[in-house]
C-alpha positions as CSV (number, residue, x, y, z in Angstrom):
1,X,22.9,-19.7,3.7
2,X,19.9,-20.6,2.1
3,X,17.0,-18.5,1.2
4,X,14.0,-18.8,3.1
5,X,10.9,-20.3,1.2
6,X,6.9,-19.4,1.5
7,X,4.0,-21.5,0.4
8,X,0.9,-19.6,-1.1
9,X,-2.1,-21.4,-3.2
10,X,-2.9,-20.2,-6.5
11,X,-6.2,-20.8,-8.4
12,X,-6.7,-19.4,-11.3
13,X,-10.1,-19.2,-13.7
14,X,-11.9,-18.6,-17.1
15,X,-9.5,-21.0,-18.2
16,X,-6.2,-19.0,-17.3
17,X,-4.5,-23.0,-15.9
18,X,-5.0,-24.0,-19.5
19,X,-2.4,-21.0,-20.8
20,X,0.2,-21.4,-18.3
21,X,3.2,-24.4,-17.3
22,X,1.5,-26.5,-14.2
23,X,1.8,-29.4,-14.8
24,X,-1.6,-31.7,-12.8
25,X,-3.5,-27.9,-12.2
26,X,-6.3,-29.1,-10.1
27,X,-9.2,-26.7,-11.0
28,X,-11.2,-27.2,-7.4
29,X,-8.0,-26.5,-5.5
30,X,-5.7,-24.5,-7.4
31,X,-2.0,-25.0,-6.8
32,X,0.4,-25.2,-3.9
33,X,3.3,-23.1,-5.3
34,X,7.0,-22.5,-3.1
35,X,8.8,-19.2,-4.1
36,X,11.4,-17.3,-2.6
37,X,10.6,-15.0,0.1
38,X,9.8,-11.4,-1.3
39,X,8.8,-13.0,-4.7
40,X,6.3,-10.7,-6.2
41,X,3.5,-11.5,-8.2
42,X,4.5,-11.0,-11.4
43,X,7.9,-12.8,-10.9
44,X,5.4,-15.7,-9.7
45,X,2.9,-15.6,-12.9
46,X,6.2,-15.1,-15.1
47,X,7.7,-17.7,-14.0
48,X,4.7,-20.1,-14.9
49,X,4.6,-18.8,-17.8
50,X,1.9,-16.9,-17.9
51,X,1.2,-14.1,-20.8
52,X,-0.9,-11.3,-20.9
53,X,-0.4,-11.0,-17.2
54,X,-0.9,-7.1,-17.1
55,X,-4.6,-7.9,-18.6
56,X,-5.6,-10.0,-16.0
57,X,-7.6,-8.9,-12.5
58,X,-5.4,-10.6,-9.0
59,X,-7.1,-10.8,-5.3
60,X,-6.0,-12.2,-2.2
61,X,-7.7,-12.1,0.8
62,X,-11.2,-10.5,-1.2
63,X,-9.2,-7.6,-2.3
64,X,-7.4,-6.9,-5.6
65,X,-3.4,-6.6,-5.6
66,X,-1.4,-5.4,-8.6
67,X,1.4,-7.5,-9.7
68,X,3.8,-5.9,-8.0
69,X,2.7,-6.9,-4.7
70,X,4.9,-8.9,-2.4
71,X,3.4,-12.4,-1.7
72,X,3.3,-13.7,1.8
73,X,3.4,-17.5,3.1
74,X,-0.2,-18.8,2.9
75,X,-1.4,-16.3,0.9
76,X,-3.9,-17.8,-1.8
77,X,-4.1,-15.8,-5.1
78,X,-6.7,-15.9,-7.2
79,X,-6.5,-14.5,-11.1
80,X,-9.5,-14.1,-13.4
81,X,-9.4,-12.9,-17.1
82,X,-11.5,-10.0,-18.1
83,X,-14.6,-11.1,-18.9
84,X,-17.6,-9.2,-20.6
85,X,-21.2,-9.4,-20.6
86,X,-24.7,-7.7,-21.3
């Protein structure tokens, strides 16, 4: 049997698609990524190699997530670094 699959978009900004393995990152669109059903978030950014991941702020839907959240199909995932300012 074979696992079922879910499709979620992730875009990521202040240059986090420059640190991490995707290969043709479109920065207007983000990506169209296929995981495993249940995959969490941090299984996801892991597996993209992504670093830092703890430092980072996640949203989906206009609310922030924590990487341990469960990702859904069509979910679109959006990751910023910290940023600073004054």
């Amino acid at each position: 049997m074979q696992s079922e699959r879910i499709t979620i978009n992730l875009k990521l900004f202040s240059g986090l698609h420059r640190e991490v393995d995707l290969k043709d990152y479109d920065t207007q669109n983000g990506a169209v990524l296929e995981v495993k059903k249940g995959t969490r978030l941090r299984a996801l950014l892991k597996s993209i190699g992504m670093k830092n991941r703890g430092a980072n702020s996640y949203y989906r839907g206009g609310g922030r997530i924590g990487l341990w959240r469960r990702l859904h199909d069509g979910d679109e995932i959006q990751c910023f670094k910290p940023t600073g300012g004054g």
